[in-house]
C-alpha positions in Angstrom: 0.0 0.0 0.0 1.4 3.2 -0.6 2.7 6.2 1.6 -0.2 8.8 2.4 0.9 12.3 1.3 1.1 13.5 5.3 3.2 10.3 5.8 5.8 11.5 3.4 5.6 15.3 4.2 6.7 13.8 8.0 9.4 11.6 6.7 10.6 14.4 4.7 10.2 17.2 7.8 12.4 14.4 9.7 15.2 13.7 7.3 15.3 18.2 7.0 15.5 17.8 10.9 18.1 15.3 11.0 19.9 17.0 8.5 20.3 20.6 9.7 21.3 18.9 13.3 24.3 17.3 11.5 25.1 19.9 9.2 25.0 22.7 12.3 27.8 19.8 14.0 29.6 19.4 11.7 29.1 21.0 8.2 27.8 20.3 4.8 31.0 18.9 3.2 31.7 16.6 6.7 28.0 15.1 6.7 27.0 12.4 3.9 23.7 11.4 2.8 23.6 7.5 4.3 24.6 9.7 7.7 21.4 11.4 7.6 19.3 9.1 6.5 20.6 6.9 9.6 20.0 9.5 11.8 17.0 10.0 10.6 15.9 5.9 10.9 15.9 5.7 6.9 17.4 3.9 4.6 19.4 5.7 1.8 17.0 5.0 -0.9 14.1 6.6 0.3 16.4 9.5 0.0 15.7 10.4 -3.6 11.9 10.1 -2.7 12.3 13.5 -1.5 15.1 15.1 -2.7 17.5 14.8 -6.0 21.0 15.6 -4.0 22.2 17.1 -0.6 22.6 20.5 -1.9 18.7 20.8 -2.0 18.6 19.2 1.3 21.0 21.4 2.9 18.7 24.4 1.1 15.2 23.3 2.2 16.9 22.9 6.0 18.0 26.5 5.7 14.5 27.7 4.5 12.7 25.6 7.0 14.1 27.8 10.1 11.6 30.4 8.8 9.1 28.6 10.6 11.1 27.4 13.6 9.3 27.6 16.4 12.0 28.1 19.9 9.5 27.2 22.4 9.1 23.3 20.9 12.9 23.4 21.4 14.2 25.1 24.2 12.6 25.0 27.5 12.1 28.5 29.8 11.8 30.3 26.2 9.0 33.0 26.4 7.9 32.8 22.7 4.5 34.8 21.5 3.6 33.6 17.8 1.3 36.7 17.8 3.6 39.4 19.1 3.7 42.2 16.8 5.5 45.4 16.3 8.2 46.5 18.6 7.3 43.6 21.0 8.0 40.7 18.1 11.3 43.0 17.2 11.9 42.3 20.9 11.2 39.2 21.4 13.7 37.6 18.3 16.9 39.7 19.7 16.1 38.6 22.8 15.8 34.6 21.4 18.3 34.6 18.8 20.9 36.0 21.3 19.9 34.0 24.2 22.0 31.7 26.2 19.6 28.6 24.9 20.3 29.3 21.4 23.8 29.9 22.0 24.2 26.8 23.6 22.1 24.5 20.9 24.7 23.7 18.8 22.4 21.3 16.7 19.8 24.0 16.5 21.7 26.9 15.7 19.9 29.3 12.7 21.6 28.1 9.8 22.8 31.9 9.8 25.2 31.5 12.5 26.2 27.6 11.8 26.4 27.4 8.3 27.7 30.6 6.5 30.7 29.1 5.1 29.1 26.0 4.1 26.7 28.4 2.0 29.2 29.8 0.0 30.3 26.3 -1.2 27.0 24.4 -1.4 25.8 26.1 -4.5 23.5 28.4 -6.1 20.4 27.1 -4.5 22.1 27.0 -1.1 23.0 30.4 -1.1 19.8 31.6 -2.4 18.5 30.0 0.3 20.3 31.5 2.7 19.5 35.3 1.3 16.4 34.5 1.7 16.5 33.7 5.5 18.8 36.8 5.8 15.8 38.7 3.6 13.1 37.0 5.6 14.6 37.8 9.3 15.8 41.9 8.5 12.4 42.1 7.1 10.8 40.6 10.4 12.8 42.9 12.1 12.5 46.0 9.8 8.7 45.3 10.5 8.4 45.9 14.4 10.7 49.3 13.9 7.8 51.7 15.4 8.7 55.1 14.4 11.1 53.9 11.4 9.7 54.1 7.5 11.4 53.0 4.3 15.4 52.8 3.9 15.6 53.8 7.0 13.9 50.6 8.4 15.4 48.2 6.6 18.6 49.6 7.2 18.3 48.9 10.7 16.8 45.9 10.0 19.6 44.8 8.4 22.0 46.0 11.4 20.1 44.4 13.8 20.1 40.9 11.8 23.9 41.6 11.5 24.5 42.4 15.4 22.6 39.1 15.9 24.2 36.7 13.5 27.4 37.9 14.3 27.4 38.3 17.8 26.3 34.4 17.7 29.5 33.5 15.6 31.7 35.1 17.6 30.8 33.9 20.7 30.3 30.5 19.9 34.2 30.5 18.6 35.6 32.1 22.0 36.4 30.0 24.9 36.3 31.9 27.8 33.0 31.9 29.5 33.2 35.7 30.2 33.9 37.0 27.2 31.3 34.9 25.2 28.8 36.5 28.1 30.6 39.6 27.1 30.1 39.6 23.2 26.1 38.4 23.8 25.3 40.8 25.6 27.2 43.5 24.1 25.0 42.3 20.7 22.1 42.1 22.3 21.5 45.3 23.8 23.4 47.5 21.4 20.4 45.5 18.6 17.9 46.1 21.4 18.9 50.2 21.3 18.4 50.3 17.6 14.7 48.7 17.9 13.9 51.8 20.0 14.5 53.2 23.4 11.1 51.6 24.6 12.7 48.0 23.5 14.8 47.6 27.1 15.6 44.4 27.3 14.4 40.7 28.6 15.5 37.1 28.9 18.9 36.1 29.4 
């Protein structure tokens, strides 16, 4: 009897999981396809069911963190799916530079995890990943109360900056303080261009 279509969206949402976990370990280049598909309890075969070659795997697993949601991930994360405005601004500094994320190395954004990889995993994979860049500045760029136009998105596009890079950096440092240093430093300085009503929240 053959697969329902919801029985192969899962299997496919799994082997995307299973994927970025490894890739975010260990990168693209280090990770091969019967490696996934073993993490994932598949066989290799039912690995061209869903995708034609690990480039568009690793490009679907950078797209899917658009709808990532924290809370189903990290426990003590306060995550509103209906915040708007300067609150939802807020509220993804505040998570993307939080200690939780910083210490999921498996679930890192494929921002912070994966930028080199991106460069060598081809076109798709990059366009992938200008689109997550795209999709989280605009997010951002959104919830800037008092902010119109270029002037928006340019902060937008500061803010997404100040919170990929922040993560990078202090996930490649290895004393305690000054990765606590570098967060926060990221954090708040992204939280001041929000707005001065932004303050600031979870550790």
């Amino acid at each position: 009897m053959p697969y329902t279509a919801e029985h192969k969206q899962k299997t496919r949402q799994r082997i995307v999981e299973c994927a970025r976990e490894l890739f975010n370990r260990r990168g693209f280049s280090e990770v091969s396809i019967d490696e996934i598909m073993r993490h994932a309890g598949l066989t290799r075969g039912g690995f061209y069911n869903h995708f034609k070659a690990k480039e568009e795997l690793y490009a679907e697993t950078v797209a899917a963190y658009m709808h990532f949601d924290p809370s189903q991930r990290w426990s003590g994360i306060r995550f509103d799916p209906q915040a708007t405005g300067t609150a939802c601004a807020q509220q993804m500094v505040n998570i993307y530079l939080s200690t939780a994320h910083l210490q999921d190395v498996e679930g890192h954004c494929p921002l912070v995890a994966l930028p080199a990889d991106a460069a060598r995993a081809g076109p798709q994979a990059r366009m992938a990943y200008c689109k997550l860049v795209e999709h989280m500045a605009g997010m951002l760029s959104g919830g800037l109360e008092g902010f119109e136009g270029e002037e928006a998105r340019k902060r937008g596009l500061a803010i997404t900056a100040l919170c990929v890079g922040g993560m990078v950096l202090a996930r490649t440092i290895d004393d305690p303080a000054f990765v606590e240093e570098v967060r926060l430093a990221a954090r708040d300085l992204a939280l001041q261009l929000i707005g001065p009503d932004a303050g600031t929240s979870i550790a």
